[in-house]
C-alpha positions as CSV (number, residue, x, y, z in Angstrom):
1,X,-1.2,-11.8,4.0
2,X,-1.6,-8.7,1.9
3,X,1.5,-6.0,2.1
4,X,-0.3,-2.8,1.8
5,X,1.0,0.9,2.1
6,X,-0.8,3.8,3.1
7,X,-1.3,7.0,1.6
8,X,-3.3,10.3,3.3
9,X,-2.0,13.3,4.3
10,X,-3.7,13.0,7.6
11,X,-1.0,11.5,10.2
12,X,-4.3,10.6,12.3
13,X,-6.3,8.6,9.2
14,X,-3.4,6.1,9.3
15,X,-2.9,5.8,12.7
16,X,-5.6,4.5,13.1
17,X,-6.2,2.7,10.1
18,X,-2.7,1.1,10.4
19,X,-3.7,-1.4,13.6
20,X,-7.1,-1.4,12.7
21,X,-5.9,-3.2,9.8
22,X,-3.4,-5.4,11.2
23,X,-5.1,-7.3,13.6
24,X,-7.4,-8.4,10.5
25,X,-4.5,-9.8,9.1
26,X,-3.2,-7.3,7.1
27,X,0.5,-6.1,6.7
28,X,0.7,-2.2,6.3
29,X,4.2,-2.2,4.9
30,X,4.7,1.3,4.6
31,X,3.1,5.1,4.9
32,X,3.2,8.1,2.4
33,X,1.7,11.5,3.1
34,X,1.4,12.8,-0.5
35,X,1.4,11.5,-4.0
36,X,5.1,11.9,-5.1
37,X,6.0,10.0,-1.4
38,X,3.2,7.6,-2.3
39,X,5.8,7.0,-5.9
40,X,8.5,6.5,-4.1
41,X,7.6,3.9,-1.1
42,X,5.8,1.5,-3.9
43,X,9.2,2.0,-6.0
44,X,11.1,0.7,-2.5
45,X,8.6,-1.7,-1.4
46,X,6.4,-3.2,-4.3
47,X,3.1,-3.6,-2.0
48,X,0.5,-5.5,-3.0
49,X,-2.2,-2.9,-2.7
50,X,-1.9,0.9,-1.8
51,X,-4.9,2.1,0.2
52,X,-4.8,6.0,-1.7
53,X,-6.3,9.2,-0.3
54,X,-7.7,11.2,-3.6
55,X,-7.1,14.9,-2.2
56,X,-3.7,15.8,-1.3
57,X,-1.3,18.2,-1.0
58,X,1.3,18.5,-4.2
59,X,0.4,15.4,-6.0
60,X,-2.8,13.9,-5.4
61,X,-4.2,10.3,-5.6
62,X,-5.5,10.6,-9.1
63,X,-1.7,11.4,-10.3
64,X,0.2,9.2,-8.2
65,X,-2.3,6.3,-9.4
66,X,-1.6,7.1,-12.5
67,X,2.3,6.9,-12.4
68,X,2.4,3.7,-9.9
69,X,0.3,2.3,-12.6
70,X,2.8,3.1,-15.6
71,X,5.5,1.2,-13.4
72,X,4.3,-1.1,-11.2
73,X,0.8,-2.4,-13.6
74,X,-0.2,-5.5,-11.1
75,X,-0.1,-3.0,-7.5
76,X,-3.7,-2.7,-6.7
77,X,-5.3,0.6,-5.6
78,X,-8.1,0.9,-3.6
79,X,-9.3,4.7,-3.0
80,X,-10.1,5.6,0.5
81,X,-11.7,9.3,0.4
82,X,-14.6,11.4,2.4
83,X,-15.5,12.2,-1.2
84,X,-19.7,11.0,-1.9
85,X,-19.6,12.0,-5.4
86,X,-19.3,10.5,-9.2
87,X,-16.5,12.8,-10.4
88,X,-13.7,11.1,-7.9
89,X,-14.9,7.6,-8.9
90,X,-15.0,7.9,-13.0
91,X,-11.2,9.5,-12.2
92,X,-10.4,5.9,-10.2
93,X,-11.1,3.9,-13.0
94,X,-10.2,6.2,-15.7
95,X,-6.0,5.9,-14.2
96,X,-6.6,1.7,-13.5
97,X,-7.8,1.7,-9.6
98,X,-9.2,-1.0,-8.4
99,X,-11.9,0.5,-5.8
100,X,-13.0,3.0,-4.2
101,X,-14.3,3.5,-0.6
102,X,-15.2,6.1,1.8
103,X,-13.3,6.7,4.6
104,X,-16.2,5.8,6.5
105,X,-16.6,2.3,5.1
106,X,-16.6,-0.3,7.8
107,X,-12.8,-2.3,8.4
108,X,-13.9,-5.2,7.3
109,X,-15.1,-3.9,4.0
110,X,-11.9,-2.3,3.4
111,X,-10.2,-5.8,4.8
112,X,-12.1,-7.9,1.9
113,X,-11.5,-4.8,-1.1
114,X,-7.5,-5.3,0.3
115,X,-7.7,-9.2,0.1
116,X,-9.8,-9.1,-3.3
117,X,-7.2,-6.7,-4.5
118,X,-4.2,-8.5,-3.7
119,X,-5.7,-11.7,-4.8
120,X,-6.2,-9.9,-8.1
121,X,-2.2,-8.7,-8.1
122,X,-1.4,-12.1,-7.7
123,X,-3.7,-14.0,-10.4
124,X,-1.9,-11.3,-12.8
125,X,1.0,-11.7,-11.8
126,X,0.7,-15.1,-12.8
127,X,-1.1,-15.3,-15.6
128,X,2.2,-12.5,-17.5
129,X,4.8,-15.5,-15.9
130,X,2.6,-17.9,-17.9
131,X,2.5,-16.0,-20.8
């Protein structure tokens, strides 16, 4: 079962993302409500995927991609934004993200991009043991 914390400032996005997500077998782990919180629960918890909000108050997702990545290389991050347009997506992969959806994307989309993801973590994770 993935561990997966979310990030969005919107208290109402993750509540109902949070269940939604559970009863398809996911574990939501923990919440964050800005970048520099988003730093600090992965530092705690070391999920296997963050589900990231791109626009945000203080430090946004691009940022706080960019220094879970520095520390924690194998975490997985899949963008979940309204965003429609190129300019959010080339930032995703430029800081190392692993997708990126729209906040309108089905569950079950999101549900395979989280297994995908953490399947990914893993398979890394292994191959730098093996190394």
């Amino acid at each position: 079962m993935p561990r997966v914390v979310l990030v969005d400032d919107d208290a109402s996005i993750r509540g109902v993302l949070r269940p939604a997500l559970e009863r398809l077998g996911i574990d939501v782990i923990g919440e964050a409500a800005d970048g520099i919180e988003a730093v600090e629960v992965v530092r705690q918890l070391k999920p296997d995927v963050v589900l990231m909000d791109v626009q945000m108050p203080g430090m946004g997702g691009i940022e706080a991609t960019r220094e879970i990545k520095a520390s924690y290389p194998f975490v997985q991050v899949v963008f979940v934004t309204v965003y429609d347009q190129p300019h959010p997506t080339r930032s995703a992969e430029e800081v190392g993200a692993y997708a990126y959806l729209l906040k309108d994307s089905s569950f079950e989309l999101v549900r395979d991009v989280v297994f995908r993801a953490a399947g990914l973590k893993q398979e890394l994770e292994l191959k730098a043991r093996r190394a």
